[in-house]
Each structure stands twice: as structure tokens, then as C-alpha cells.
C-alpha positions, 0 to 999 in steps of 0.5 A: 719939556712941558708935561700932559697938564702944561698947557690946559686951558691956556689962552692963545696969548699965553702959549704965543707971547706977542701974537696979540700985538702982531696979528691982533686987533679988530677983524678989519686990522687982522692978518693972517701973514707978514712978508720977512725978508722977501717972503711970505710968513704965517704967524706960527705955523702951515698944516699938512695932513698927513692921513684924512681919516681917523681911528676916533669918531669926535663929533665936532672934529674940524677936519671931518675926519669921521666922514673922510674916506682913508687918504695918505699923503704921500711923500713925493708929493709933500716934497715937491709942493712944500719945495715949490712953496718954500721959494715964496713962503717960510714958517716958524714950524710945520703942524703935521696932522690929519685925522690922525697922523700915526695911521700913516705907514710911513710918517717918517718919510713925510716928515722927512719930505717937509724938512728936506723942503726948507719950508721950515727949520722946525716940524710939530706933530699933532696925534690923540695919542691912542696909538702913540705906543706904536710910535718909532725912535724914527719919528721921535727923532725927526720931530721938535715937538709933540702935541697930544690932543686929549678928550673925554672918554679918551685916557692914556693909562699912567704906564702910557703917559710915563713912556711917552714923557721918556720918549720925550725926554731921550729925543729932546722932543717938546711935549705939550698936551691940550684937553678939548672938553667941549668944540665949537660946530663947524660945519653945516652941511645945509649952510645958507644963502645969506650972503651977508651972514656968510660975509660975516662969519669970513670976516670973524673968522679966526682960522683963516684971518688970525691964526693962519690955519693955511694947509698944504693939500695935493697941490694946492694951497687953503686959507684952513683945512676946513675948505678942503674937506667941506666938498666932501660934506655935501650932496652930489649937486654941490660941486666944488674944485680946489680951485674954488677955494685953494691956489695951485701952488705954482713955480711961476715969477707970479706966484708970489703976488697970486698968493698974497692976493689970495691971502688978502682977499676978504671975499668968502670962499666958496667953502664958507657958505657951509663953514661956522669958522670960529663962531659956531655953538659951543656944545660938549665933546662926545662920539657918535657912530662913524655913519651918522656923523653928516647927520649931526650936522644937517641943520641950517647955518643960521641954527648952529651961530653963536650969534652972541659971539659973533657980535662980540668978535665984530665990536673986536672983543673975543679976539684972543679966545680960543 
């Protein structure tokens, strides 16, 4: 078990020994899967949402959760679209998160639902930890590993922290925690008509080209969670589908190919004309009222690039910062 200051400022290389090797390299050479033993793999890991929202207002939150309405997963659900998928698809463990997943009132039962799936042998949780009191021996059993995100302004008490490493230990759960004292910008609610920059932000993008952030949403299957939620940033005569940017996630003979298609395909999403991905300006963590947090991120793609950045991932530098 690995403590609340384990891994702090460690690199992705440091964490996932042997990702540099298998899925590193110049952003023409990156993957964001492999095909073993006739099916498909991400590098690490696929993400469910367990709940949209959350009860913390983090101003650069990559699933926009402060702007989310309250949204549960339900089981049933997860159960048949992580089944469906797991007769093309298999990863090494499945990240439930949202938002923050401990709103949901039935976690267990989700968790459930994904091993049941035989997606994956293995099941992370990922929480801010705020309510991780509240947390049953259930979920404790019924998870392998545990990850606390952790920000300024946000302290676990000694007691808190105490109790949790306990939990840990008793339920053999692998504890790792992660401060996040600063994020980069993710989405811009204004976005670009720039197709070349839009092309160029797709093509750096880490979430989708290297890490394999692939999220399993209502039916549908997306290269990064931030496609899912970028529709619910806009203005009304923005009209997005989960078509526009997912795949249904399907039974048919065919839908291995239409996936790894879709995987392979470097044409932007219709998403990614409001998504910064992994290139956005840096900027110190902080809260802001739930109701001017679109606000915050009204500005135009070209003001919120870290252009220095982008410029250094494309020369193929920067591949393993995180």
C-alpha cells in the first residue's frame, strides 16, 4: 500500500513503467491501444462516470463537472454496455469516477456491474476524498485500488487520513493520492474556426492519442470523457449527438472493426473544436461559484493554448509530462 504523499509529483513513466516504450514516441507514432489476444486493449485503463456532478466547484475540472446537472449511472446500464463491450474489448483495470463518484447511492452496485462484465479483473476508484467517511466495507471490498485527489483548499484532518489507510489496509485496497496544485485549461466554450489549430491541438492530444482516457458513457463509447460533456458547455444552437463524437457500442460481427476505426481515426471530433486537450495554459488551482463557472471559460481557443507546449509535443518533447 502506498500512502497520501506516494506519488505527488511523480511522472506518468515513474507510475506505468514501460508506457513510454509501448505507447510513446512522436505524436505520428502514438497509440491509444493495442489488440492482444483478439481484442482490444487501452494502455492502462477505461473510465465510467459513475455521477456528473460534484460536491467541489474546481475551476479547471476536466469533466466539467461544476456545470453538470445531477446524473447517476445506473447499473443495469453499466452492465450491459461494459458486457457488450467486453466481447472485443479488455483492460488492465476499470477507473470509476465522475464527478465525484461517492454521491452515487448505490456505488456498490456499479462496481459490481463492471466486474460482473468481465471487462476487467481489476476496478480503481478515483474520489477527492471529502466524503470518504461515509465510505461502506462494501465498496472497500469490492474495489483494488483507491485513488485520492487532493487540492488546495481541501485537507483531510490526521483522524480522516488515519482511518482511511486502516480501510486500506484491512481490505488490501491500494491507496495512492495525487495533489493537483495547479491544471491545465481545458475547454473553451467559444472554441475556434481554425481548422488547422483544431487538427493540431487532436494531434497532441494525450487524452485521446496516448493515455487512452476512453470513457464508457450511456451507450456510447469516446476517445475522452471531455467529448462527452463539451455538448452540455454550449450554447443551444451548438448541437451536438453522441454520435458526433462516440460510437454506440454494439453486439454486431462488425463492431470490432467500427472501433478500432474510430480509435485510429486522426480526424478531430466534433468536440475538439471547444477542447484545449493536453495543451492548455497552465493556471493555479482554485473554486469558483458553481454559476460563473462557463463563465470562466468563455474566451476563444486561441487565448487559452499553451502554444510553447504545443510546439514542443509536435517536435516530440513533452511526451511523458503529466
Amino acid at each position: 500500500m502506498i500512502g497520501f504523499r506516494g506519488l505527488v509529483g511523480k511522472r506518468v513513466k515513474s507510475i506505468f513503467p514501460g508506457l513510454s516504450r509501448a505507447y510513446g514516441g512522436k505524436p505520428e507514432q502514438w497509440r491509444c491501444f493495442r489488440v492482444e489476444e483478439g481484442k482490444i486493449s487501452p494502455p492502462l485503463s477505461c473510465e465510467l462516470n459513475a455521477v456528473d456532478h460534484c460536491n467541489l466547484t474546481c475551476l479547471d475540472c476536466n469533466h466539467a463537472s461544476p456545470a453538470a446537472a445531477k446524473a447517476f449511472a445506473d447499473p443495469d446500464m453499466v452492465h450491459r454496455d461494459f458486457s457488450t463491450l467486453a466481447m472485443v474489448y479488455r483492460a488492465r483495470f476499470v477507473k470509476i469516477l465522475g464527478g465525484e463518484p461517492l454521491l452515487h447511492p448505490d456505488l456498490f452496485s456499479v462496481i459490481q456491474a463492471v466486474r460482473e462484465s468481465g471487462v476487467s479483473k481489476k476496478v480503481l476508484l478515483v474520489t477527492n476524498g471529502t466524503l470518504l467517511h461515509q465510505l461502506p466495507d462494501a465498496v472497500w471490498g469490492a474495489v483494488d485500488q483507491l485513488e485520492v485527489s487532493s487540492y488546495p483548499g481541501v485537507d483531510l484532518s490526521k483522524d480522516v487520513k488515519k482511518s482511511i489507510q486502516s480501510k486500506a489496509s484491512q481490505y488490501q485496497v491500494k491507496l495512492v493520492s495525487h495533489f493537483y496544485p495547479t491544471f491545465r485549461i481545458t475547454f473553451s466554450r467559444v472554441g475556434t474556426n481554425d481548422d488547422q489549430l483544431v487538427r493540431r491541438i487532436y494531434r497532441a492530444c494525450k487524452l485521446a492519442n496516448l493515455w487512452g482516457c476512453q470513457s464508457i458513457y450511456q451507450g456510447f463509447f469516446f476517445k475522452c470523457p471531455q467529448s462527452i460533456y463539451i455538448p452540455n458547455l454550449l450554447d443551444e444552437c451548438h448541437t451536438h449527438t453522441n454520435t458526433d463524437n462516440g460510437i454506440k457500442i454494439g453486439d454486431s460481427p462488425a463492431f470490432f472493426d467500427e472501433l478500432t476505426k474510430y480509435l485510429r481515426s486522426d480526424r478531430p471530433l466534433k468536440a475538439c473544436r471547444y477542447c484545449l486537450g493536453s495543451v492548455g495554459l497552465r493556471r493555479a488551482h482554485r473554486f469558483v461559484i458553481k454559476s460563473e463557472w462557463k463563465e470562466n471559460h468563455s474566451k476563444p481557443t486561441e487565448e487559452l493554448v499553451d502554444f510553447e507546449k504545443l510546439k514542443k509535443v509536435e517536435s516530440g518533447f513533452e511526451v511523458l509530462e503529466s
